[in-house]
KETOR-362896 format. One record per residue: residue in three letters; residue number from 1; x, y, z of N, C-alpha, C in turn. Coordinates in steps of 0.02 Angstrom, whole numbers, plus 32768, in hexadecimal, padded with zeros to 4 digits. Layout:
% residues N
REC ala NUM X Y Z X Y Z X Y Z
...
This chain:
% residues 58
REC unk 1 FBEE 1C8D E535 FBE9 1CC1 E567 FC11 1CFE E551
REC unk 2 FC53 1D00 E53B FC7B 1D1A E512 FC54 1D56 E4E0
REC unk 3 FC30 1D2E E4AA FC0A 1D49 E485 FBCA 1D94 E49F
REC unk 4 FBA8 1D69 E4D3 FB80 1D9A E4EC FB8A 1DD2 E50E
REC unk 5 FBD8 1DB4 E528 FBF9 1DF5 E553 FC25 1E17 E537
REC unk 6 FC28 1E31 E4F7 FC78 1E49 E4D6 FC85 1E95 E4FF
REC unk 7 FCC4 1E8D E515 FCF1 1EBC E533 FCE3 1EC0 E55C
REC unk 8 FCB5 1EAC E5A6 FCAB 1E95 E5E8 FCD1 1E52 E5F4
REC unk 9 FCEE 1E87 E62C FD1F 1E44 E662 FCE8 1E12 E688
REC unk 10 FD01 1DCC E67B FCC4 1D94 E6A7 FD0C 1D89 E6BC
REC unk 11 FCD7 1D84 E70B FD0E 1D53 E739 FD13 1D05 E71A
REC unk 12 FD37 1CD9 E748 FD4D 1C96 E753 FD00 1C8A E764
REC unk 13 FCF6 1CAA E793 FC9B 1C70 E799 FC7B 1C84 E772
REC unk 14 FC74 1CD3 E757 FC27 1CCE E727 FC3C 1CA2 E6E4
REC unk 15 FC75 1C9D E6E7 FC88 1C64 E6A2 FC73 1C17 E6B9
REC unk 16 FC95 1C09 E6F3 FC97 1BB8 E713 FC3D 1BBD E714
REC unk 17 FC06 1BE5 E708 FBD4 1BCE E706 FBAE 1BB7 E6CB
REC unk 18 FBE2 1BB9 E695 FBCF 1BA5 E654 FBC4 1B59 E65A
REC unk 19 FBE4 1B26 E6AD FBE0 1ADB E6A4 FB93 1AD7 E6D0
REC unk 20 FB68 1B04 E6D8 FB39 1AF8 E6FA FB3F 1B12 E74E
REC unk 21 FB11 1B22 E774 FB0B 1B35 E7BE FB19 1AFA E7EB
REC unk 22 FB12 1AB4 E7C5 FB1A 1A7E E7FB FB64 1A55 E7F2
REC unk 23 FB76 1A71 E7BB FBC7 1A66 E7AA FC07 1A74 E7E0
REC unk 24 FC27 1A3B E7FE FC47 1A33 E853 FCA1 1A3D E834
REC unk 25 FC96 1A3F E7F6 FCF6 1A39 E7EF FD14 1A76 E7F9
REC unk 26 FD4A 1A59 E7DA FD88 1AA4 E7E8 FD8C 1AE9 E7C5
REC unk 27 FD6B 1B14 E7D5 FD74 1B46 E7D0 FDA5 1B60 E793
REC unk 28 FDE3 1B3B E79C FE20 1B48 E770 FE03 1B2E E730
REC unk 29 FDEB 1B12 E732 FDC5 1AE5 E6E7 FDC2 1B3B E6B9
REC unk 30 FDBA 1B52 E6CC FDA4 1BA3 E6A7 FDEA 1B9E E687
REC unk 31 FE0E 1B9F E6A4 FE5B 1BBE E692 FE6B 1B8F E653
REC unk 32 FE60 1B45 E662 FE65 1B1C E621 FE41 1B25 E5F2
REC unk 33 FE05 1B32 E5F7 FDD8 1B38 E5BA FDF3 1B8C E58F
REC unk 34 FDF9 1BB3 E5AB FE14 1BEA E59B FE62 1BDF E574
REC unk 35 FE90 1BBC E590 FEC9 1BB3 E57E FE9E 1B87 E530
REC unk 36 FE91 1B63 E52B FE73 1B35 E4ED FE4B 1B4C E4C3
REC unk 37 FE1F 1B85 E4E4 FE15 1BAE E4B2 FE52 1BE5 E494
REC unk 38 FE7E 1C00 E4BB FE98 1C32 E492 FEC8 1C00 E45B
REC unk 39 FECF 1BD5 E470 FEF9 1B90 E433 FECF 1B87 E3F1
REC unk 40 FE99 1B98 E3F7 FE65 1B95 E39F FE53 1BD4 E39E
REC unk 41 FE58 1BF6 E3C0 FE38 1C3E E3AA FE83 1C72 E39F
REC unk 42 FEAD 1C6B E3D2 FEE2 1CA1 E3D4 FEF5 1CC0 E410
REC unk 43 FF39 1CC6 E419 FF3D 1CD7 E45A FF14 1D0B E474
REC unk 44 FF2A 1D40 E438 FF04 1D90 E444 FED3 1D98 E446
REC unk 45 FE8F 1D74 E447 FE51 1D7C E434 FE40 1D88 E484
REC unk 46 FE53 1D5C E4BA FE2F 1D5C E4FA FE69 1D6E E520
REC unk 47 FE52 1DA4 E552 FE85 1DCF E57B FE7A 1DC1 E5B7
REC unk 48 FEAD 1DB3 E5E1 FEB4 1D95 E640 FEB3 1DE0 E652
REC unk 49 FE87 1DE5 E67B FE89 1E35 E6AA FE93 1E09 E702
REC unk 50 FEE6 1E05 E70D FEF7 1DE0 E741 FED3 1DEB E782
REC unk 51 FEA2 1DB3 E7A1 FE8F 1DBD E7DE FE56 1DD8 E7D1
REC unk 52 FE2F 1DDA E793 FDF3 1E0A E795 FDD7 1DCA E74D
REC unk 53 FDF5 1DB0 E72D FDC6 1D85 E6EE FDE2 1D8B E6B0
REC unk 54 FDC5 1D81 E681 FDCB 1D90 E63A FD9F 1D9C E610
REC unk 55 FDA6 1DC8 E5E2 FD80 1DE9 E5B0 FDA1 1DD8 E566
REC unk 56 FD6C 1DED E53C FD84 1DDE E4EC FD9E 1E38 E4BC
REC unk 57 FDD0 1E36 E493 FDD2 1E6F E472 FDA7 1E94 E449
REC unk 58 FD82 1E43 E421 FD5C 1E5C E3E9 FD0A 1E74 E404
């Protein structure tokens, strides 16, 4: 999703819809997968815009 959107902020849901529309979990799941990605990719690559989502630099 990352990829298709470079330098557009996605919220927490337009990301949390990467597990599908019928997908019932936690929301926060975003925050982990994000935290685990910036651990193989780099901290600096993906930027928190607090209360609004995250976007990528490159």
């Amino acid at each position: 999703m990352f990829s298709l959107n470079r330098r557009q902020i996605l919220s927490r849901d337009q990301l949390h819809l990467v597990w599908g529309i019928d997908y019932e979990g936690d929301p926060r799941t975003v925050d982990t997968h994000i935290r685990r990605l910036r651990e193989k990719i780099g901290e600096d690559i993906i930027q928190t815009h607090h209360g609004v989502g995250y976007s990528t630099r490159e």
